[in-house]
N, C-alpha and C positions, 0 to 999 in steps of 0.2 A: 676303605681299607685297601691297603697294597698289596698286588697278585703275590707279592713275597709275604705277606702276612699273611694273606686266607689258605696259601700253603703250608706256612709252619699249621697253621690252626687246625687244617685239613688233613695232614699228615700226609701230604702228597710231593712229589717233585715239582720246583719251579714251572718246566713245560709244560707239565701236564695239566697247573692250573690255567697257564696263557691260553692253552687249547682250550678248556670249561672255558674259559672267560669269553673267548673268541666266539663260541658259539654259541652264550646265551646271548652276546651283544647285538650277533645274526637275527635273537630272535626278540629283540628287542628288551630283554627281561634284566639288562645291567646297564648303566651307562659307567663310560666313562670319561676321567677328567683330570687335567693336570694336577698334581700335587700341591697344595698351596705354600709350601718352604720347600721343596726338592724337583726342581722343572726337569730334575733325570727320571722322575718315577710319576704313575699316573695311580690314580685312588679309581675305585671302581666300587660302585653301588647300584643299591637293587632301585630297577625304572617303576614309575607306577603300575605299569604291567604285570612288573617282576613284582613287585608287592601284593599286587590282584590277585595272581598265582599262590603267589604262598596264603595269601590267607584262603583262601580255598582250598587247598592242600589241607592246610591246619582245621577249618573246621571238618571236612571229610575224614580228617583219622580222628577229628574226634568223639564224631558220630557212631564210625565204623565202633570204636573202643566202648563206647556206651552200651551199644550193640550186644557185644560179644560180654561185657561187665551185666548185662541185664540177664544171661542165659547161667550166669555161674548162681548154683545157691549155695545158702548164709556158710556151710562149711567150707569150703572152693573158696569164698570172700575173703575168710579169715585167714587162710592159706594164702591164700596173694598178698593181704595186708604185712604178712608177715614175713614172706619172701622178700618184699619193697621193703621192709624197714630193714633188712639186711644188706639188702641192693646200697642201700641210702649209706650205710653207718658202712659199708667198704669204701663208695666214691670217698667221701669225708675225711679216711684213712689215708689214700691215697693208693689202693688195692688192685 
């Protein structure tokens, strides 16, 4: 993806993705690479590193969320279920 794409995507200003980009590349966690039809723009993706990270990130909240889902009971449960199905049917609206 191009630092102009992961910004609109991001909602953030152009520089301030170059900067992110700039300094996960520091930490080894994106590489980057020329564009394969536009040699003015470079594509930028996650290193094996940068992938390691995230799936460790991602299993971590998903444990934590197991966690904190294990301490709610069956009324609390259905309260959420039901707040979620709200969550769910406004994204879909465009809300």
């Amino acid at each position: 993806m191009t630092p102009g794409a992961l910004a609109l995507r991001e909602r953030v200003r152009p520089p301030s993705m170059t900067r992110v980009i700039a300094s996960l590349a520091e930490q080894g966690l994106v590489a980057r690479a020329a564009h394969p039809l536009d040699g003015r723009q470079i594509v930028v993706s996650a290193s094996p590193a940068g992938m390691s990270l995230v799936e460790a990130e991602r299993r971590a909240s998903q444990e934590w969320l197991k966690t904190q889902l294990s301490r709610l009971d069956p009324d609390e449960r259905r309260t959420l279920v039901t707040a979620a199905d709200l969550m769910s049917a406004m994204v879909l609206e465009g809300v």
